[in-house]
ZATORDO-304620 format. One line per 8 residues: number of its first residue (from 1); their letters; for each residue x, y, z of C-alpha. Coordinates in steps of 0.05 Angstrom, whole numbers, plus 5000, padded with zeros to 4 digits. Layout:
NUM) a) X:Y:Z  ...
This chain:
1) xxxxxxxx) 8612:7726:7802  8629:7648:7797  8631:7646:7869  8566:7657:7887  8540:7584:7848  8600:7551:7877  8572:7565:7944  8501:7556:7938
9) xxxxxxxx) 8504:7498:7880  8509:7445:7931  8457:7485:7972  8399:7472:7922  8349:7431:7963  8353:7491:8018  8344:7539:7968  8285:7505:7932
17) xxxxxxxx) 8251:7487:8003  8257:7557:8032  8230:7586:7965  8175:7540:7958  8157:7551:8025  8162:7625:8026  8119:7635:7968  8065:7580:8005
25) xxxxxxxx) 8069:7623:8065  8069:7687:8024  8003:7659:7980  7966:7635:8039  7979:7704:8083  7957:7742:8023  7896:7697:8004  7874:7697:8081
33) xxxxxxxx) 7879:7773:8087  7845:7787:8022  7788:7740:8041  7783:7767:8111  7777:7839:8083  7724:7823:8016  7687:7775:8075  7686:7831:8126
41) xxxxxxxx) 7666:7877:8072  7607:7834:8039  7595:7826:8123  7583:7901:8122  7543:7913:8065  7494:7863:8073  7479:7891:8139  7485:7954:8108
49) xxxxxxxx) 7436:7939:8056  7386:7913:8116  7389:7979:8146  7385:8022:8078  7324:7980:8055  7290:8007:8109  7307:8073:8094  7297:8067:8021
57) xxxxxxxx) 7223:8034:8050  7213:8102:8089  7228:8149:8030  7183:8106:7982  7130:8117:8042  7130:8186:8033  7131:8184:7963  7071:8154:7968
65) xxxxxxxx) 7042:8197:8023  7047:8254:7972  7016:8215:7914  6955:8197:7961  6946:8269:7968  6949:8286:7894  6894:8228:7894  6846:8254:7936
73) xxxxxxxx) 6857:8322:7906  6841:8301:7840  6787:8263:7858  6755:8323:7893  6759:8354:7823  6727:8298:7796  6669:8299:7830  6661:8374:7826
81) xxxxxxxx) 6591:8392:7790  6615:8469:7798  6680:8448:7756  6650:8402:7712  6592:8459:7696  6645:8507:7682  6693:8467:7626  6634:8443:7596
89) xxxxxxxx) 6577:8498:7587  6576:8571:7559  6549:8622:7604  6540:8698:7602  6590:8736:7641  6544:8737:7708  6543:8667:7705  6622:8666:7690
97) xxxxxxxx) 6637:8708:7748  6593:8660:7790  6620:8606:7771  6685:8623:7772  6680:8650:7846  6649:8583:7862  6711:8549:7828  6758:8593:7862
105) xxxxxxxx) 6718:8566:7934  6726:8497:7904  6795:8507:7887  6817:8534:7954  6786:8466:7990  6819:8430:7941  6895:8462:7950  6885:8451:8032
113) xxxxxxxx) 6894:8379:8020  6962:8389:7983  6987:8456:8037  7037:8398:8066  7067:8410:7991  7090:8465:7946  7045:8440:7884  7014:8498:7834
121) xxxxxxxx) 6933:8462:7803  6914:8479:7738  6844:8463:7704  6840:8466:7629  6770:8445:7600  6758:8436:7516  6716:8490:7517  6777:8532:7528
129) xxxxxxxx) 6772:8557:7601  6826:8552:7642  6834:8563:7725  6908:8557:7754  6916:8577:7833  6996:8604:7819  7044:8614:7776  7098:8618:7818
137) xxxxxxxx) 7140:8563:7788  7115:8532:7726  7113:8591:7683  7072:8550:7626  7018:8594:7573  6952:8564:7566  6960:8542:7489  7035:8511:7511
145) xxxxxxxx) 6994:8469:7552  6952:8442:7505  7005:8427:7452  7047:8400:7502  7059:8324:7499  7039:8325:7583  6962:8344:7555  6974:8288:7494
153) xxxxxxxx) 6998:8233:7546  6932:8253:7583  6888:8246:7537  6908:8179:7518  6901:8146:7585  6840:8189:7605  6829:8140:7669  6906:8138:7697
161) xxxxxxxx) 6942:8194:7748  7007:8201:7718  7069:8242:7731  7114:8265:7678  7171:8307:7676  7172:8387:7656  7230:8434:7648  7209:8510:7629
169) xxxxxxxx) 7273:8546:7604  7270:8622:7616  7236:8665:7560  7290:8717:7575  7354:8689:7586  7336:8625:7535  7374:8583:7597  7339:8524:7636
177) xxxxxxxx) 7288:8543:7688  7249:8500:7741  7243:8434:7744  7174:8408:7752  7142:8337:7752  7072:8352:7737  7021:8295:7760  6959:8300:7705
185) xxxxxxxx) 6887:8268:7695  6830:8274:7647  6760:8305:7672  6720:8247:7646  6638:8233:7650  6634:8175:7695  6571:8152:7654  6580:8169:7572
193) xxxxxxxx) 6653:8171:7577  6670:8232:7551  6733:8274:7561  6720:8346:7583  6775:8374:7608  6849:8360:7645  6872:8374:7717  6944:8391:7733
201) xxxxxxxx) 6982:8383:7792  7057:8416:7786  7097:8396:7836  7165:8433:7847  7228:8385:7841  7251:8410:7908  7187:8379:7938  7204:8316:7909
209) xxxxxxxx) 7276:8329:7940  7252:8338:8014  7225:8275:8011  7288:8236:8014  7348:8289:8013  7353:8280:8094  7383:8211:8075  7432:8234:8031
217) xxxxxxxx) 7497:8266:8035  7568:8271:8006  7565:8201:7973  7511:8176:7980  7464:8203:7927  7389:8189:7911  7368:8195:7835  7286:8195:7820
225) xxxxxxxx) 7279:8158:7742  7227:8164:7692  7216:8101:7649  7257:8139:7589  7328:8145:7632  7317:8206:7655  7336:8237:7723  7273:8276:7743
233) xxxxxxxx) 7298:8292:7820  7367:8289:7856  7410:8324:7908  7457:8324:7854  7419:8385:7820  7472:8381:7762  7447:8319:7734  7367:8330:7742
241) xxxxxxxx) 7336:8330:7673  7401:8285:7638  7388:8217:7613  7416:8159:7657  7410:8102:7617  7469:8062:7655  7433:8064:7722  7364:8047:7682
249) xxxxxxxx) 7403:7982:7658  7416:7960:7725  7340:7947:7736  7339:7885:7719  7398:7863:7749  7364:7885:7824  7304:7846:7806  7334:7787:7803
257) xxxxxxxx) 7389:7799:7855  7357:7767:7916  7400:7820:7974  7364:7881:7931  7429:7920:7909  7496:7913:7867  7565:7936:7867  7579:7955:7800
265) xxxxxxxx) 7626:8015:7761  7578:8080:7759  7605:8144:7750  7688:8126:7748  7670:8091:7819  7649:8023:7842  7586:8049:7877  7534:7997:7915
273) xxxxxxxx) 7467:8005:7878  7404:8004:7910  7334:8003:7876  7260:8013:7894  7203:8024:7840  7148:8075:7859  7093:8043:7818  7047:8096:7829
281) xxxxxxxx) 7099:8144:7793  7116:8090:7744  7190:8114:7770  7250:8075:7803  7281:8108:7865  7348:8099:7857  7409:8109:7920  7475:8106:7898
289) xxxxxxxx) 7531:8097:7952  7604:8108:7942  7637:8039:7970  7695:8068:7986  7660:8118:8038  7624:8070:8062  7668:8016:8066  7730:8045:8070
297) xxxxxxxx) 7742:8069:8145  7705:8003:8165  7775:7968:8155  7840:7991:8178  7869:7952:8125  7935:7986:8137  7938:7960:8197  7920:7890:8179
305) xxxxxxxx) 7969:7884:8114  8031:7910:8170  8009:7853:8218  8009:7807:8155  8075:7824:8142  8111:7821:8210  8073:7745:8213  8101:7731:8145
313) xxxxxxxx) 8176:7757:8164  8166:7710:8233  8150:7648:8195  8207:7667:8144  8255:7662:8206  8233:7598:8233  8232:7561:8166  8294:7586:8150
321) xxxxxxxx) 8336:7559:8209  8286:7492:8215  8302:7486:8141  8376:7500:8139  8380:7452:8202  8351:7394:8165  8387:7404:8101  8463:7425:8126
329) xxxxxxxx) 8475:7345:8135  8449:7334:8068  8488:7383:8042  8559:7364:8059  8536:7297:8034  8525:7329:7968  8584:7373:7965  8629:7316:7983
337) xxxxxxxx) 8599:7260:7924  8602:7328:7887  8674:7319:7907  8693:7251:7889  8713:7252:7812  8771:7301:7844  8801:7238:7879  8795:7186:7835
345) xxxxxxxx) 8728:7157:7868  8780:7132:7916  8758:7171:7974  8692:7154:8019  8641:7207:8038  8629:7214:8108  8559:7177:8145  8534:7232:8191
353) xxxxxxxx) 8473:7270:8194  8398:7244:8201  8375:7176:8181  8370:7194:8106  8438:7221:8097  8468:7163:8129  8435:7117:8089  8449:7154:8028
361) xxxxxxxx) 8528:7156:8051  8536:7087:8070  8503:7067:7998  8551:7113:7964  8605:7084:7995  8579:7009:7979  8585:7037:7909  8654:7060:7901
369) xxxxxxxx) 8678:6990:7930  8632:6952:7869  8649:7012:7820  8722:7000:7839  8710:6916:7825  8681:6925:7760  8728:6975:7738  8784:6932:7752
377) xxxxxxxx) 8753:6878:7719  8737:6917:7661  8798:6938:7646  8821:6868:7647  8771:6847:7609  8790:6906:7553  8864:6892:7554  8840:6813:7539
385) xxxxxxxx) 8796:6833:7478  8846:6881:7452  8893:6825:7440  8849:6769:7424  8825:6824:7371  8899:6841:7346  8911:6775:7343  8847:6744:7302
393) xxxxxxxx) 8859:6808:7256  8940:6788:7243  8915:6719:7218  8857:6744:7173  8896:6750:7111  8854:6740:7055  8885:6669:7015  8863:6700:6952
401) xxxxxxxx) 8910:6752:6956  8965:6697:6973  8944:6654:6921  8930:6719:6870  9001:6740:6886  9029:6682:6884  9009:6667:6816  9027:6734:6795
409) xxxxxxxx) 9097:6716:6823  9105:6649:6782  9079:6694:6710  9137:6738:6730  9183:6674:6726  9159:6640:6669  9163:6711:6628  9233:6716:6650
417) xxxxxxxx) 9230:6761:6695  9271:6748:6751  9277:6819:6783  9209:6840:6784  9184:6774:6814  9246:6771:6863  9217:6850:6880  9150:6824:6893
425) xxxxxxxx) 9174:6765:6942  9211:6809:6976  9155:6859:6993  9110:6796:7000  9161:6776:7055  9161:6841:7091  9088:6849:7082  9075:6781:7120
433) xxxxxxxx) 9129:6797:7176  9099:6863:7192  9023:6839:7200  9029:6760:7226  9101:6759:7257  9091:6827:7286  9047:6808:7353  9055:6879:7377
441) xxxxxxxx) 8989:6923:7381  9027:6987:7350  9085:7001:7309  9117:7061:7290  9087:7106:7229  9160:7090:7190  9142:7007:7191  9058:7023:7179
449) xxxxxxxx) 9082:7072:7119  9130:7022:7092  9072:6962:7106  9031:7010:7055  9094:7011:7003  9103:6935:7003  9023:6929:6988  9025:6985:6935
457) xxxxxxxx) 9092:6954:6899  9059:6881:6907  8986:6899:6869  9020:6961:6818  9053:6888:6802  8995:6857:6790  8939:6913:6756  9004:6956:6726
465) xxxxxxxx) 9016:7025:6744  8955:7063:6722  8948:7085:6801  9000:7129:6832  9014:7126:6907  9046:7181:6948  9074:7191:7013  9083:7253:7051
473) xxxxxxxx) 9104:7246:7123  9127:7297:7167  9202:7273:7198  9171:7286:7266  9129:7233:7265  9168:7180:7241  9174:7147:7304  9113:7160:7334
481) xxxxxxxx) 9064:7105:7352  9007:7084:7306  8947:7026:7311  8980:6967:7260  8935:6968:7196  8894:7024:7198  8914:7064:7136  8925:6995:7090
489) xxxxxxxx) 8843:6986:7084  8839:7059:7054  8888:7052:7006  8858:6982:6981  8795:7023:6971  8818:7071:6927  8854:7010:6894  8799:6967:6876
497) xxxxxxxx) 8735:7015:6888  8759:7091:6870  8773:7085:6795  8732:7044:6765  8705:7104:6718  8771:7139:6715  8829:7104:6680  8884:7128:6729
505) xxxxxxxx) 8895:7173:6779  8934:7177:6844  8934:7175:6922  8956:7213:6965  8981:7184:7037  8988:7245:7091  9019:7245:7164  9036:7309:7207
513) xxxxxxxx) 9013:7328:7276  8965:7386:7293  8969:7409:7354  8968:7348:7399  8938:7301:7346  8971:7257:7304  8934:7267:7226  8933:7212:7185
521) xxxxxxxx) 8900:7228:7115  8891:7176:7050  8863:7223:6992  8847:7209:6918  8824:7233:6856  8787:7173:6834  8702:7163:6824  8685:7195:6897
529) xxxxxxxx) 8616:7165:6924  8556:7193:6956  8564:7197:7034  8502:7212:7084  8511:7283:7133  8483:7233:7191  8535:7177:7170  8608:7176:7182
537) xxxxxxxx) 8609:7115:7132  8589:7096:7060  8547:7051:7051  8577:6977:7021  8559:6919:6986  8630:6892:6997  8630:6839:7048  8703:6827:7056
545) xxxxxxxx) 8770:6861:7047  8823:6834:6998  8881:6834:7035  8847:6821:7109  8787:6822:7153  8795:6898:7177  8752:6937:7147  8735:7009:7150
553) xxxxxxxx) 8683:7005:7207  8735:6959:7237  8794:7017:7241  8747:7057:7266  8720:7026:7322  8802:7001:7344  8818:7066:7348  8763:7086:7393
561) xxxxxxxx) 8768:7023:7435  8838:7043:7444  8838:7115:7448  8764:7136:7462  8712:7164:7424  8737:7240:7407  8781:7191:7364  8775:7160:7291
569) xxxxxxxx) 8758:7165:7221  8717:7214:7185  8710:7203:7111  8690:7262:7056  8668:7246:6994  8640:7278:6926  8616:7244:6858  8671:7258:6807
577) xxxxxxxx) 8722:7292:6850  8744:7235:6894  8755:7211:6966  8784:7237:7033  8790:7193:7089  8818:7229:7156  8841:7198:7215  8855:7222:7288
585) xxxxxx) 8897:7200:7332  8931:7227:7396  8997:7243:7387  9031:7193:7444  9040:7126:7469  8980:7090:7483
């Protein structure tokens, strides 16, 4: 598995090139074939809807044909004396049976305008006569007809010709019979006003059907609307009589939609929605097409998403060779700086390839030869600050502590006593030969550790012996090298800082390796102080060491200017319970 970045890690310009690019070329195919399809499809249906406005403008004609029919019918009616005499007089039977042959003359004149249509007339006049010419289909008793809320609607608009829906349900079975839309108008005196009577014309659904059911067929419906929602005439039989309020909404919608239909979601299917109101059957003609049936075969789109795929799997090859071609140069390039920590920086990368890649090698190359300069120089320039640094430090002993001890030295003599202030020079001696007279940058752990004894003996001499000091070093490190001075500033810490609440206590001085480090550890018990978790270092109001100029931060940042930075000193501390100062140092010559 860690073969497969190995090989394509230095490959990653190719890589990100060829997959921009593919998913450009994929995007753009995709985008152009999608548009080319919706535009050939809106391409369609606009002339589409050019073609089925004219249709829809032909059924709406005949539609209209029929209601001019009913018109002149009912005008007929209207001006009718034999009628009007009838629904509005009383007569003895003679006189009935005249009249009513003369009405049934009338009637007949009257029904050969409407013979193009299957339409039953009924007259009902307030004095309670009624004449129908059939029965054959709207199978409605004279006093249902004048409760019905057909006769109310009448009545209230005396002067209008309206058409309403009926459904009759069969007296026998209880189930739903004909459907009828029944065109009605009041018998009304032209001069006083008065309402005498009501005309009927019943019109069988399937009349209304013929009108406009050549146009239809397996998805493409026609639905006829009534200002309420409901579907008074379809071919799909099914639905007649059941409320559409859906389709109703879209009314609006095709008013203000300037190409006369909409695609919309009707019926589980995005269906494109045409729209014509009859105005003189205060309905909305309604033809519903499925787009997919009309739309669908238009397109092979099949055919066109193959094509866009065998383009798309061309391009893929020729940007994949063009783009490996222009990036194998700039590969190797990569691969080999990739390359150069391996050797040292000492080796040069090779200047072949186009323009770029050249230019990039031969400024690589320019590099290594200044890297190499500084380096060298740098090193120099360490080795000379290393020294000059050893050396400034091996003179910075403090005079107060020569003058303190010296002092403490002379007390000794005038007390009397000889051996203890004989002791003291002695250490004093040592002390001084292993810090100025030793010019050497390290010395072993035996001369540090006995540097810290000769310190120790010189100021228990001087503040007494309340402060133990112990050593515990492991024999195999005896003779192991160690930075000169870096444990001596910890111990005069705990010295003069780490007991100044406590009136004694000890410290403990700790050397072993671990692993391939070599530990060196200065722990108390003394006061303990409060130590930040983003500091490595308390803070100190101390400017200056007693014995010398290296301070804490100063052992620190030796040891890391020798060794490097996973090196140095780590210091752990808690109020009360004292002070642990760690140091780490590789286990080997410098």
């Amino acid at each position: 598995m860690k073969l497969i970045p190995d090989r394509f890690k230095h490959n990653g310009l190719f890589i990100v090139m060829f997959f921009i690019t593919v998913m450009i070329i994929i995007t753009v195919s995709v985008t152009i074939t999608w548009t080319t399809i919706r535009m050939s499809e809106q391409f369609f249906i606009e002339k589409f809807s050019i073609t089925n406005s004219k249709v829809m403008s032909q059924v709406k004609g005949s539609f209209e044909s029929l209601n001019y029919s009913v018109v002149i019918a009912s005008n007929k009616l209207l001006q009718s004396g034999n009628i009007k005499q009838m629904l509005t007089e009383e007569a003895s039977n003679t006189e009935k049976m005249s009249s009513i042959y003369s009405m049934t003359q009338q009637m007949k004149h009257v029904k050969s305008i409407l013979d193009a249509y299957e339409i039953e007339i009924v007259v009902a006049g307030r004095n309670g006569v009624n004449y129908v010419t059939e029965r054959n289909f709207w199978p409605i008793s004279d006093e249902e007809l004048k409760m019905s809320a057909i006769t109310e609607n009448t009545l209230k608009e005396p002067k209008r010709l309206m058409y309403q829906y009926d459904q009759r349900r069969n007296k026998t079975t209880g189930l739903e019979g004909s459907n009828v839309i029944v065109a009605s108008k009041a018998f009304m005196d032209r001069i006083s006003g008065s309402v005498y009577g009501s005309m009927y014309f019943a019109i069988k659904e399937s009349e209304f059907r013929k009108l406009y059911s050549s146009y239809t067929n397996p998805g493409n419906d026609v639905f006829i609307l009534d200002k309420n929602g409901s579907i008074v005439s379809s071919n799909q039989a099914k639905l007649i009589g059941k409320k559409a309020e859906n389709l109703l909404s879209y009314t609006a919608k095709l008013n203000d939609n300037p190409h006369k239909y909409i695609i919309d979601n009707f019926r589980g299917k995005d269906q494109i929605i045409f729209m014509e109101y009859l105005p003189s059957f205060d309905m909305y003609l309604f033809n519903v097409i499925d787009k997919q049936k009309a739309v669908g075969d238009l397109i092979n789109k099949k055919q066109i998403v193959l094509i866009c795929i065998a383009i798309v799997f061309a391009a893929l090859i020729i940007v994949f060779l063009a783009s490996r071609r222009l990036t194998n140069s700039l590969s190797r390039l990569v691969k080999q700086i990739a390359n150069a920590p391996k050797y040292d920086f000492d080796k040069y990368v090779s200047e072949t390839g186009t323009y770029e890649t050249r230019q990039i090698g031969n400024a690589f190359n320019t590099m290594l030869d200044e890297l190499h300069d500084y380096v060298d120089k740098l090193v120099i320039a360490q080795k000379q600050q290393r020294n000059a640094e050893l050396a400034a430090l091996q003179q910075q002993i403090n005079p107060h502590f020569l003058y303190n001890t010296l002092t403490s030295i002379k007390f000794m003599v005038q007390q009397g006593g000889k051996e203890d202030a004989e002791a003291t020079i002695n250490a004093l001696i040592s002390l001084l030969q292993n810090t100025i007279g030793n010019v050497n940058e390290t010395v072993t752990v035996k001369q540090e550790v006995e540097t810290l004894k000769n310190y120790v003996f010189i100021n228990q001499k001087r503040y007494g012996d309340r402060i133990k000091v112990n050593y515990f070093v492991a024999p195999d490190c005896i003779d192991l090298p160690i930075p000169k001075l870096i444990l001596q500033p910890f111990i005069e810490n705990s010295f003069f800082h780490g007991f100044n609440r406590k009136p004694e206590g000890y410290i403990n001085v700790l050397i072993w390796q671990e692993s391939e480090n070599l530990i060196c550890e200065v722990v108390d018990n003394g006061d303990g102080m409060e130590v930040s978790s983003d500091s490595k270092f308390p803070s100190t109001k101390r400017k200056q060491q007693h014995f010398s100029g290296i301070g804490v931060r100063n052992v620190n940042e030796r040891i890391q200017l020798i060794y490097g930075d996973p090196y140095g000193v780590i210091i752990s501390s808690e109020l009360g319970e004292g002070t642990k100062v760690r140091i780490e140092l590789p286990n080997k010559n410098i």
